[in-house]
C-alpha positions in Angstrom: 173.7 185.2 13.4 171.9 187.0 16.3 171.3 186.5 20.2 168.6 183.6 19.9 171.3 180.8 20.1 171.3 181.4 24.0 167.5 180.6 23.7 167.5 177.8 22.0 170.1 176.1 23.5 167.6 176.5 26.7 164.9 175.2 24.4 166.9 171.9 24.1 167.7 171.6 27.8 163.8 172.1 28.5 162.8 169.3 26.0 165.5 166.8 27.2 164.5 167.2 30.9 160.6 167.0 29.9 162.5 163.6 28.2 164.4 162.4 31.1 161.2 163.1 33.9 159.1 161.1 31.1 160.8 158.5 31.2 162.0 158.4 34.5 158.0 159.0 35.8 155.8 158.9 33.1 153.7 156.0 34.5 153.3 157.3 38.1 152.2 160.9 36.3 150.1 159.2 34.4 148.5 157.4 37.5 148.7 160.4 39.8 147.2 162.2 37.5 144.1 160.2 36.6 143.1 159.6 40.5 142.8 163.5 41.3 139.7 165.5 40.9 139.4 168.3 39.7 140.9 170.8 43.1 143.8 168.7 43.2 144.2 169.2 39.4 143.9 173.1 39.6 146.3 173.1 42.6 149.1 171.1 41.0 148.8 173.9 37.7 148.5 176.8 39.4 151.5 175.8 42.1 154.5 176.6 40.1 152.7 179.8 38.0 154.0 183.1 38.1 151.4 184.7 40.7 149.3 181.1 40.3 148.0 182.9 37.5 147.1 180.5 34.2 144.2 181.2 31.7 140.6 179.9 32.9 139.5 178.9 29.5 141.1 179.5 25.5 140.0 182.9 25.4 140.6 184.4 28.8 142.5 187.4 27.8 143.0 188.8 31.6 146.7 187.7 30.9 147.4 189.9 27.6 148.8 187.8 25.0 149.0 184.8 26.5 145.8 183.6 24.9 147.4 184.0 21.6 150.7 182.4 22.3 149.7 178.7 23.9 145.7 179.3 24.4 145.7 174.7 25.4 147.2 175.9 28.7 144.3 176.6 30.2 142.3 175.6 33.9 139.4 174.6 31.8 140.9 172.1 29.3 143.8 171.0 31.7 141.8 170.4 35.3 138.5 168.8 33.6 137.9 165.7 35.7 138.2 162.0 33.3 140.6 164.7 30.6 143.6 163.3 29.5 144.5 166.7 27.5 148.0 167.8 29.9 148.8 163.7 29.5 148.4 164.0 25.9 150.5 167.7 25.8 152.9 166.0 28.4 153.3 162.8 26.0 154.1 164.8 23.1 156.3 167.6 24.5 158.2 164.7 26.1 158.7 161.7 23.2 159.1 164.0 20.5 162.0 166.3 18.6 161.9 170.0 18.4 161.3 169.5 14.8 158.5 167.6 15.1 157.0 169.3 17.7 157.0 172.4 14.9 155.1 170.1 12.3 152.7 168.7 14.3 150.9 168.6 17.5 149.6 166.2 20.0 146.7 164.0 18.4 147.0 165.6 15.0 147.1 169.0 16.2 148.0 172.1 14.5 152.3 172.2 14.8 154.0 175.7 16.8 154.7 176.4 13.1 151.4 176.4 12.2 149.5 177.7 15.7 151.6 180.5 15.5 150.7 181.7 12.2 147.3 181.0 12.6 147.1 183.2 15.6 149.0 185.6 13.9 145.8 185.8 11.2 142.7 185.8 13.3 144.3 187.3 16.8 146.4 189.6 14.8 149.7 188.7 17.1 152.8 190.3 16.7 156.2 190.5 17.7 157.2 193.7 19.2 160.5 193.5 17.4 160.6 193.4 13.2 163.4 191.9 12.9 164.6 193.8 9.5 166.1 191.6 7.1 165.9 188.8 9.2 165.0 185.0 9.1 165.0 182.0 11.3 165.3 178.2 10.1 163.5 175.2 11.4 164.6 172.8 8.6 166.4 169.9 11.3 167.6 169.3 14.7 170.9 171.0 13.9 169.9 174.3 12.9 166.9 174.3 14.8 165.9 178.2 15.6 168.8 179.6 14.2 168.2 182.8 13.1 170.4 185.0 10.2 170.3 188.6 9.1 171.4 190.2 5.8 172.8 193.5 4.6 169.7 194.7 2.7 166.5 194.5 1.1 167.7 193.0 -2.1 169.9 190.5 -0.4 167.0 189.3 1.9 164.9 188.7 -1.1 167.9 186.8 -3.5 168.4 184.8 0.2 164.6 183.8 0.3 164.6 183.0 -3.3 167.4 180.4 -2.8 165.8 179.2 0.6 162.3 178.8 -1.7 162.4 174.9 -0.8 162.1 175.5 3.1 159.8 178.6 2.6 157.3 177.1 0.8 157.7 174.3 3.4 157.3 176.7 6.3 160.5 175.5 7.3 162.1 178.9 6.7 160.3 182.1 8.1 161.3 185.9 9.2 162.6 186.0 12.4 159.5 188.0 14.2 157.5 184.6 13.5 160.3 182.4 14.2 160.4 184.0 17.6 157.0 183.7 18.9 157.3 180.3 17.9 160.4 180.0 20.2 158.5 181.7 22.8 155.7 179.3 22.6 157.6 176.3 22.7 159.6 177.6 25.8 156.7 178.5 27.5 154.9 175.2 27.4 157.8 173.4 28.0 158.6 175.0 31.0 155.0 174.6 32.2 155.1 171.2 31.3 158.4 170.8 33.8 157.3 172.6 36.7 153.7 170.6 36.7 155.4 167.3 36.6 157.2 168.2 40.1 154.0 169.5 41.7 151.7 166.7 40.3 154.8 164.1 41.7 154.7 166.3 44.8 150.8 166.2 45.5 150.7 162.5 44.7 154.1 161.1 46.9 152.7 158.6 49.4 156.2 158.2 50.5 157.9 161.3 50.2 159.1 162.8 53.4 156.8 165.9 54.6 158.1 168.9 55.6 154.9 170.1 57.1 154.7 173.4 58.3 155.2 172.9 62.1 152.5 174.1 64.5 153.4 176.3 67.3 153.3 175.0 70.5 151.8 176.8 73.7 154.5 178.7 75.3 152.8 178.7 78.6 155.7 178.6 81.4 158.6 179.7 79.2 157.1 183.8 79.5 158.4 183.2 83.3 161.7 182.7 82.5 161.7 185.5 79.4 163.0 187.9 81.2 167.0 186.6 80.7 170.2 188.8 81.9 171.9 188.8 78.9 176.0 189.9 79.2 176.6 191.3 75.7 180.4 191.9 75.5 183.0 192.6 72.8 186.4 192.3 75.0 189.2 190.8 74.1 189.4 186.6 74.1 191.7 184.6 76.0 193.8 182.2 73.5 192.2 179.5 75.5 188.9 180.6 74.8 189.5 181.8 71.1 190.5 178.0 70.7 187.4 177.0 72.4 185.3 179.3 70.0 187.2 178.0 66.9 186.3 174.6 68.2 182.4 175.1 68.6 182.4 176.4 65.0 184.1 173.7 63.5 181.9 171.0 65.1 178.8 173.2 64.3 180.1 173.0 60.6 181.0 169.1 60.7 177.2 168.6 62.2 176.1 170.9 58.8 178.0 168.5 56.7 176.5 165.3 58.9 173.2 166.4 58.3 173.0 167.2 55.0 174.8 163.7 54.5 172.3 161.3 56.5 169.3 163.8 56.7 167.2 164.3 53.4 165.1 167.0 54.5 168.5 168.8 55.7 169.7 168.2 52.1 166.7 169.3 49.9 166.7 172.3 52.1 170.3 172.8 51.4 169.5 172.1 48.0 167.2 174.6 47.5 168.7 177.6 49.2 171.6 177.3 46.4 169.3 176.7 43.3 167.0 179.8 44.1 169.6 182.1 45.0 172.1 181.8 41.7 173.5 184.9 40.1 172.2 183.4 36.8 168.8 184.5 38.1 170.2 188.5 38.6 169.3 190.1 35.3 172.2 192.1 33.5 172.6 195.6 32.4 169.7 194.9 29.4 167.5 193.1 31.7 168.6 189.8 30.6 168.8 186.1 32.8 170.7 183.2 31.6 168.8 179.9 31.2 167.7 179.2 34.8 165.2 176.7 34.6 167.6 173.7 33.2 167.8 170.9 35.6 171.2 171.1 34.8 171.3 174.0 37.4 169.9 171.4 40.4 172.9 169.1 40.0 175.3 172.1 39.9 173.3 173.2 42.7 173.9 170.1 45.0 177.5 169.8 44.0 178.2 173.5 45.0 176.1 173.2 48.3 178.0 170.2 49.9 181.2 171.5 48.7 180.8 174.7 50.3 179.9 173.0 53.6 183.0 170.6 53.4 185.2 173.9 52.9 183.5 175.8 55.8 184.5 172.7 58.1 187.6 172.2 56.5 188.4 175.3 57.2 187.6 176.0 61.0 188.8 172.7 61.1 192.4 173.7 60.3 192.1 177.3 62.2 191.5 175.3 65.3 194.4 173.0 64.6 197.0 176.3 63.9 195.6 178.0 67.6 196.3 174.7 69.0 199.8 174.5 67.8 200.3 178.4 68.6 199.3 177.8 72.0 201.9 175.0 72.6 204.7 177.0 71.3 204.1 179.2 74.0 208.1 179.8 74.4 209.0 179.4 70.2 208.6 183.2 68.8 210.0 182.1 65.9 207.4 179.5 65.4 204.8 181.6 66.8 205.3 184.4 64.4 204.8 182.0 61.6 201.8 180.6 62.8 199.7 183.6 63.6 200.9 184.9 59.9 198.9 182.0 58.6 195.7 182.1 61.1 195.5 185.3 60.0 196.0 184.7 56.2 193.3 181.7 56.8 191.2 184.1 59.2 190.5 186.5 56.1 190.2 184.3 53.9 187.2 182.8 55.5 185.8 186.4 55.8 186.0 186.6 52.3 184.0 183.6 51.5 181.5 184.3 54.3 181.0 187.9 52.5 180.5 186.5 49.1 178.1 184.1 50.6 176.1 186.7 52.2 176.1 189.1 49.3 174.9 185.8 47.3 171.7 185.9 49.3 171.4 189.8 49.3 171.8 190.2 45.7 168.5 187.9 44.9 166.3 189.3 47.8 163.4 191.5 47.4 164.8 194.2 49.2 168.4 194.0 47.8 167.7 192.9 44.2 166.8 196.4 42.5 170.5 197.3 43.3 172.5 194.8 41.7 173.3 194.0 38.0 174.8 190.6 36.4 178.1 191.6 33.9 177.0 189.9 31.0 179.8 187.4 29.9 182.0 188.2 32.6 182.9 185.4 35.1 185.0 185.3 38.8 186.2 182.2 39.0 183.6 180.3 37.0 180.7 182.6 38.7 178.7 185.4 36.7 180.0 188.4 38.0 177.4 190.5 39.8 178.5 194.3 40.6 176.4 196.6 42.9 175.0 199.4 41.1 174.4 202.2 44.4 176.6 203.5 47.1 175.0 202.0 50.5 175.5 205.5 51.7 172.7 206.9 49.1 170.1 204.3 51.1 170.9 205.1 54.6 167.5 207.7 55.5 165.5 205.5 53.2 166.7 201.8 54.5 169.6 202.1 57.2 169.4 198.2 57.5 170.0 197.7 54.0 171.9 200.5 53.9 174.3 198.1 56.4 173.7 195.4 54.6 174.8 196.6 51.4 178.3 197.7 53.1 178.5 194.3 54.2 178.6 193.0 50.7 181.4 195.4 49.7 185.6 194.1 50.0 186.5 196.3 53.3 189.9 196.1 54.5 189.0 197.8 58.1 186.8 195.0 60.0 186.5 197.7 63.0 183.6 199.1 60.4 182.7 195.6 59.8 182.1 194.7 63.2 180.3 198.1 63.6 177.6 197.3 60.6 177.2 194.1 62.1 176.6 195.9 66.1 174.1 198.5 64.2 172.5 195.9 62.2 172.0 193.3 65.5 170.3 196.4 67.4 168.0 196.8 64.1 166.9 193.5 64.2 165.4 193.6 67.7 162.5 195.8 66.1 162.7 195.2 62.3 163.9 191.6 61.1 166.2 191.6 58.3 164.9 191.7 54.8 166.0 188.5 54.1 165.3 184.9 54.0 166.7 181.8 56.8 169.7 180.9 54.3 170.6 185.0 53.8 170.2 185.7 57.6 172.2 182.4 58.4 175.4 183.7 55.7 174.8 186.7 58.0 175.4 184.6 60.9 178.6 183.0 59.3 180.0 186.9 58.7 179.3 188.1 61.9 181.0 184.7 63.2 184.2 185.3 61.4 184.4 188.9 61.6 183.6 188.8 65.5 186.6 185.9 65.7 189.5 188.1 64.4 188.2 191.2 66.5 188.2 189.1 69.6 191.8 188.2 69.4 193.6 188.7 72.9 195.5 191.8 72.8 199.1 190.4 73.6 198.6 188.2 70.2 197.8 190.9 67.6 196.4 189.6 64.3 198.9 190.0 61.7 198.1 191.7 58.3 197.5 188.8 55.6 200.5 188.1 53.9 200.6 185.1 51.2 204.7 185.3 50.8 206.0 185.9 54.8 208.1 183.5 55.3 206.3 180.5 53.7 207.1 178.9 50.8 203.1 177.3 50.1 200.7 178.6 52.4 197.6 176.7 53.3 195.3 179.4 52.1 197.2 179.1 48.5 196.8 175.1 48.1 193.2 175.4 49.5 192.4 177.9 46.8 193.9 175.5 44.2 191.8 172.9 45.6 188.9 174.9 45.8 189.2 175.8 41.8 190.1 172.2 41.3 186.7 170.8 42.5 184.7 173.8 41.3 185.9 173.6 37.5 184.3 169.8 37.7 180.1 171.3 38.7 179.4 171.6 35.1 180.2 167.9 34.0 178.0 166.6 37.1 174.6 164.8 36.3 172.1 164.1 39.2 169.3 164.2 37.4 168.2 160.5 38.1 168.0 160.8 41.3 167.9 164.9 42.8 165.5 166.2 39.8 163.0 167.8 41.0 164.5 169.0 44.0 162.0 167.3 46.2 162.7 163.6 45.1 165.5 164.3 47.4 162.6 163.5 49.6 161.7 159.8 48.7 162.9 156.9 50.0 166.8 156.1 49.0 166.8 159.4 46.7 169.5 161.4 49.0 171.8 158.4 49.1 171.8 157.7 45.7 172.4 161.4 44.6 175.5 161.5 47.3 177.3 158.4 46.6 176.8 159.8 42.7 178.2 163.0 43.6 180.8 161.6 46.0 181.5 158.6 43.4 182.2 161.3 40.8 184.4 163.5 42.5 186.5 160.3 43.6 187.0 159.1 39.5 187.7 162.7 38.6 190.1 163.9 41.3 191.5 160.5 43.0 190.2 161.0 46.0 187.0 161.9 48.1 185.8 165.1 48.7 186.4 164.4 52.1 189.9 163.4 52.2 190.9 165.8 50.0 190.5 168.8 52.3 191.5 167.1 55.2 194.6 165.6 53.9 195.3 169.2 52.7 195.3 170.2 56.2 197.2 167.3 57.6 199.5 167.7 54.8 200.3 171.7 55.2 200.3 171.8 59.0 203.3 169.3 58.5 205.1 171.5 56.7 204.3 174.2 58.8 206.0 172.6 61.4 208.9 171.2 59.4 209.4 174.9 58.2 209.3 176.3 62.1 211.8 173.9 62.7 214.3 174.8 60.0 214.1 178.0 60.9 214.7 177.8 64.4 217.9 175.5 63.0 218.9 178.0 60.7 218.8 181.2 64.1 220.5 178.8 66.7 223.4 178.5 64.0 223.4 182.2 63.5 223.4 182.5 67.6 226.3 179.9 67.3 228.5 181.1 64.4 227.8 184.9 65.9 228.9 183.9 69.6 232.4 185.6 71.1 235.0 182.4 70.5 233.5 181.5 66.7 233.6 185.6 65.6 235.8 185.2 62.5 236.4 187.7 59.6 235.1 184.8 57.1 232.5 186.0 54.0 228.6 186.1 55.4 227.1 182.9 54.4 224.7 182.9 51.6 221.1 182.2 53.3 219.7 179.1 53.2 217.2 178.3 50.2 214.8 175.7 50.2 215.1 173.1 47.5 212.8 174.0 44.8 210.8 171.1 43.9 208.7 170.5 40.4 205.4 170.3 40.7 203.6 166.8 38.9 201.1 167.6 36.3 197.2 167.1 37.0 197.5 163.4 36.1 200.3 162.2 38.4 198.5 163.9 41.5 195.4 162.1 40.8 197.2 159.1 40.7 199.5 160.0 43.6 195.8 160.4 45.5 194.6 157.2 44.0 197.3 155.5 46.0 197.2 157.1 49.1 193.5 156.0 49.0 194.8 152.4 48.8 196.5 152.7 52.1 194.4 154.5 54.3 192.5 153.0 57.7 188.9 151.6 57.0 187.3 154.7 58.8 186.2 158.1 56.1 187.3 161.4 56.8 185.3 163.3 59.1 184.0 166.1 56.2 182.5 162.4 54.3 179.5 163.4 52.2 179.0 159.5 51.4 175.8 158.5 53.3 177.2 155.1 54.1 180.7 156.2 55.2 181.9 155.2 58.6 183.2 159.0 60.1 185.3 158.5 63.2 183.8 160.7 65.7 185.5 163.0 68.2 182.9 162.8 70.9 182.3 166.1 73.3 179.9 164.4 75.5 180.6 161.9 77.6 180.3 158.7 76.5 178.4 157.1 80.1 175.2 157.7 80.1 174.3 160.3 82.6 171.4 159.8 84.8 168.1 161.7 83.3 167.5 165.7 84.1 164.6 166.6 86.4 163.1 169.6 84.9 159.3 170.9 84.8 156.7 170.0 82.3 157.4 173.3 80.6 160.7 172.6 79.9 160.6 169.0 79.5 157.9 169.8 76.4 161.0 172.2 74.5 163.0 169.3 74.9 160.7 166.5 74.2 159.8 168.9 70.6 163.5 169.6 69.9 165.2 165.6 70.0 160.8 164.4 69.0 161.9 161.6 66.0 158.3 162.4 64.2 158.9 163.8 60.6 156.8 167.0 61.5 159.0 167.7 64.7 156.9 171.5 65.7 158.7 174.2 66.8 159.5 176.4 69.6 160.2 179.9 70.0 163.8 181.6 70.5 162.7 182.8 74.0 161.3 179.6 75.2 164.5 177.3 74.2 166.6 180.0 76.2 164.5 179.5 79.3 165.0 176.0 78.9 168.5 176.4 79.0 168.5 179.1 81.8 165.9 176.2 83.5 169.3 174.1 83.8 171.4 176.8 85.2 173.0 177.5 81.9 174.9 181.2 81.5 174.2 183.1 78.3 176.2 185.8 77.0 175.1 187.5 73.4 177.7 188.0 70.9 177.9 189.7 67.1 175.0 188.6 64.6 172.6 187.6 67.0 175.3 184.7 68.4 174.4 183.5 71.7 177.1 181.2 74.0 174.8 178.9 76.3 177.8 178.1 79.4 177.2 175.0 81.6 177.1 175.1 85.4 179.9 174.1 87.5 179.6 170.3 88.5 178.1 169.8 84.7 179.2 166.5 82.9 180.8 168.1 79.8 182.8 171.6 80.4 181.8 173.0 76.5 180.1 175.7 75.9 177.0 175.8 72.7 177.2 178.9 70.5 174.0 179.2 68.4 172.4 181.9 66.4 169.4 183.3 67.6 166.9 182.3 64.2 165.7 185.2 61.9 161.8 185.1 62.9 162.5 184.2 66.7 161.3 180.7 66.2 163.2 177.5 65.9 161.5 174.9 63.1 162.1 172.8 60.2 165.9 172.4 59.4 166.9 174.6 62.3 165.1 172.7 64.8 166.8 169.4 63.4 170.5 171.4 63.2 170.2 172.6 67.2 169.0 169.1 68.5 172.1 167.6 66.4 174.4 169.7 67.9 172.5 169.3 71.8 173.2 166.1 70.8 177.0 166.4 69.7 178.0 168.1 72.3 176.5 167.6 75.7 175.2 163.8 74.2 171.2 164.6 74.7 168.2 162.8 73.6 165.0 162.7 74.6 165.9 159.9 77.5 167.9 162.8 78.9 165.3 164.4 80.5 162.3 163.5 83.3 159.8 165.7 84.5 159.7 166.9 88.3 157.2 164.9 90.4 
């Protein structure tokens, strides 16, 4: 048996999706379809096609051998107004097996069987591979495209005289036939999928639009362009370290908010992960998995709002060690153990950050060409994609992607880290980075993490990371356990029903229903929510930690005691003290173990909820009296009126505007690593927080950026559009 399993395994996928959409939409295509004219018709074929090329009529042969392979695909045939021919394809394709589809066609039609041999008589079409000694079988369901190969000429004939049956019945034929068949049913099918989303799309009356925004006049904010910007690397004060872990972590918990009660947030989310898997990066033949299986949008959600959750969780718990390291201010014992795990959590966050980026790099244009899949080779459940140039060998031709590239790369020394990022930053002010808003904003989260262990004040140096100092579990172990926990479950996720196509994330009730089936899941699989599961981690290991600082500060005031002048004795050195070793329950008692704690916790959700309904306590930054409205100038008041507007298509501003509007209310900036600015309030200002944000990749700040920076406005100084009045 040969490679063509892989394809038709895809094959099935394709038809059951057609299936599922069918069913799920088959009379609102149907409708859709029927009222548009003959533009509209074009546009929603040519929208998902590679280059928006498609045939213009059966015999257009500007496409090579296309014509030959599924000639009904065509703009002629499929756009005519009053034609029902794509419902009749669609219909067929969709309510009928594999097998079938291979017998017969729609209305009587000639079967893929039968249209491929057909066009292999009069168009003379051929595969480019023979195939020696090869045959595939289309005899049921079950063996459906298989394909075989035998030793030898004499073999392959006694094998087709026992298969006679199934030849004669075109049911058995050499594999060159059998895979252009393959190939055509493929083809249309994923045609077939892709137009269903764009017609659904073209023909949504209540989809949510995510227009593209119009630029505003920028009149008045060119007066206030000119900013002094303090760009500075020195050392933070732990008190501002603490302040900068906390700013991340909120601007992380807002990420997970949004993508929980914002559907355009979510399908944007949603997206970003689904185009930029390593199952699209071909492998060292050229090969991609199956990629266009919605089963790849449900994995897609699952991994996006469980990477959020971790990023929060995360900075989350960082902020939570700096706060207990600051008040142990006179505990070296306890302090020592504490940095040992800020810095074990610290590179383990630059770890994930650097994966994330080189996720984005590795499927951009300008980073593609230079990275390979390992065909069957896996890193924790992920296809393993290796780089296949030194960064060095690019750095005349591309010095930003030379950069770039390093940044992808393990590196143990984050003084060259930092010093990619610094080069790269300065690059950026003439030549935007090669890549797209979610690769620019992993970019962002690198710089953020690198820029936070570099920053640490001197008297505190960051300790190497070190898994087995001192500590029996370490949080950074558990939350990888936890981590591989919830990952191993992506495959066996379905939210098909409600997130397939992307876009129905989009209509009305769609993003609830696809998070309270993801969050429902993860609650009957693990015992818990996604939620509470990393944050009871955190509550649960910073516990111990403390328990463990206090042992051992027991364990060196007995030492003190036993080695003071009156108790020196010539007894035996004790043994050390060892910590009880304690067994470890089996998968199945700590699910039930979670089930129980559920049963006892407070009505309020943990504060990384992804359920759309769940009551999160919040932690408000801003004050919670209303302060009296901001007189500002019409300029201004316009940034802000576009940034907190409640209209689906919001606008947008530019970078330099918003930070005039900022500077406008006597707000200090200082610029930081990966384009990281830190808006400071005034003295006498309501809330004492500073506001780091990223300056955004094309200098202007629309769609899910503008709705991310009002949330945060909002989070932490408590703004809204009330907030401001113009000047008389």
């Amino acid at each position: 048996m040969d490679e063509v399993q892989p394809r038709v395994e895809l094959l099935k996928e394709l038809q059951q999706d057609l299936a599922r959409k069918y069913q799920l939409h088959g009379v609102k295509i149907q409708d859709i379809w029927r009222s548009l004219g003959k533009r509209k018709r074009m546009e929603a074929v040519t929208a998902g096609a590679a280059k928006g090329e498609v045939l213009k009529t059966r015999k257009d042969r500007s496409m090579g051998n296309v014509y030959k392979v599924m000639p009904e695909w065509n703009l002629q045939d499929l756009t005519e107004p009053g034609s029902d021919h794509l419902l009749d394809l669609l219909e067929h394709r969709a309510t009928t097996s594999l097998c079938e589809q291979y017998r017969e066609g729609p209305k009587g039609a000639l079967g893929d069987g039968e249209s491929i041999m057909e066009s292999m008589r009069v168009n003379n079409l051929r595969h480019i591979n023979p195939f020696k000694y090869c045959f595939t079988m289309f005899m049921d369901d079950k063996s459906y495209g298989m394909s075989y190969q035998v030793s030898d000429l004499n073999a392959y004939r006694e094998t087709m005289a026992a298969l006679s049956p199934a030849v004669k019945a075109g049911a058995c034929v050499p594999q060159s036939t059998g895979e252009l068949v393959l190939e055509r049913q493929t083809y249309l099918l994923q045609c077939l999928n892709i137009v269903v989303e764009d017609i659904l799309d073209i023909g949504s009356t209540t989809r949510l639009k995510e227009s593209v925004p119009k630029k505003p006049n920028d009149a008045g904010a060119t007066a206030l362009s000119k900013l002094s910007i303090n760009c500075s690397t020195e050392k933070l004060s732990l008190e501002d370290l603490i302040a900068h872990a906390v700013d991340q972590a909120s601007s992380l918990e807002e990420y997970v908010n949004l993508c929980r009660t914002e559907p355009t947030f979510l399908a944007h989310v949603a997206n970003s992960w689904f185009f930029s898997r390593p199952e699209l990066i071909p492998d060292e033949r050229g090969r991609r998995l199956p990629v266009f299986s919605d089963k790849y949008i449900s994995i897609s959600v699952f991994q996006a709002m469980h990477d959020a959750v971790l990023g929060a969780a995360v900075w989350g718990y960082l902020h939570r060690l700096l706060q207990s390291f600051a008040e142990a201010s006179d505990d070296k014992i306890s302090r020592t153990l504490i940095l040992q795990e800020v810095s074990n959590l610290c590179h383990f966050e630059y770890d994930r950050a650097r994966k994330l980026l080189k996720r984005y790099v590795q499927i951009s244009p300008a980073g593609g060409n230079y990275f390979k899949r390992v065909s069957g080779a896996y890193d924790d459940g992920i296809p393993r994609v290796t780089m296949q140039v030194q960064p060095e060998a690019l750095m005349r031709e591309n010095p930003q992607l030379h950069f770039i590239l390093h940044l992808c790369k393990p590196e143990a020394d984050l003084n060259r880290v930092t010093n990619w990022i610094k080069k790269l930053d300065d690059l950026q002010q003439s030549r935007p980075m090669e890549l797209n808003n979610s690769g620019f904003d992993a970019f962002c989260d690198l710089a953020a993490i690198a820029s936070f262990i570099q920053t640490f004040p001197t008297p505190l140096p960051l300790p190497r990371t070190n898994h087995k100092k001192g500590q029996r579990h370490t949080y950074v172990t558990k939350l990888k356990a936890l981590r591989a926990e919830i990952d191993s479950l992506k495959t066996d996720i379905d939210l098909s029903a409600s997130a397939v196509p992307i876009d129905n994330l989009l209509e009305p009730g769609m993003a609830d229903a696809t998070l309270n089936r993801l969050n429902q899941f993860i609650i009957d699989k693990t015992g818990s929510s996604l939620g509470f599961l990393y944050q009871d981690l955190g509550d649960d290991c910073l516990s111990e930690l403390q328990n463990q600082c206090q042992e051992r500060n027991n364990v060196e005031k007995e030492k003190q005691k036993e080695n003071s002048p009156e108790n020196v004795t010539t007894v035996p050195e004790p043994l050390p003290i060892l910590s009880p070793i304690v067994e470890t329950p089996g998968p199945a008692l700590v699910v039930e173990q979670r089930r129980q704690k559920n049963k006892t916790r407070p009505p309020h959700s943990s504060i990384y909820s992804i359920d759309p309904k769940a009551n999160v306590p919040t932690q408000p930054e801003a004050a919670e009296i209303p302060a009296p409205p901001i007189t500002v100038k019409r300029s201004v008041f316009d940034i802000f009126s576009t940034l907190f507007s409640n209209s689906e298509a919001r606008g947008s501003i530019s970078w330099t505007a918003f930070r005039s509007a900022m500077t406008a209310l006597n707000f200090s900036t200082k610029s930081g690593a990966g384009s990281a600015y830190t808006f400071s309030p005034p003295e006498g200002f309501g809330v004492r927080k500073s506001l780091t944000v990223h300056q955004p990749h094309q200098a202007r700040i629309e769609g899910y950026r503008l709705l991310f920076l009002s949330s945060r406005l909002r989070r932490v100084y408590g703004w809204n559009l009330r907030s401001f009045e113009v000047a008389e």
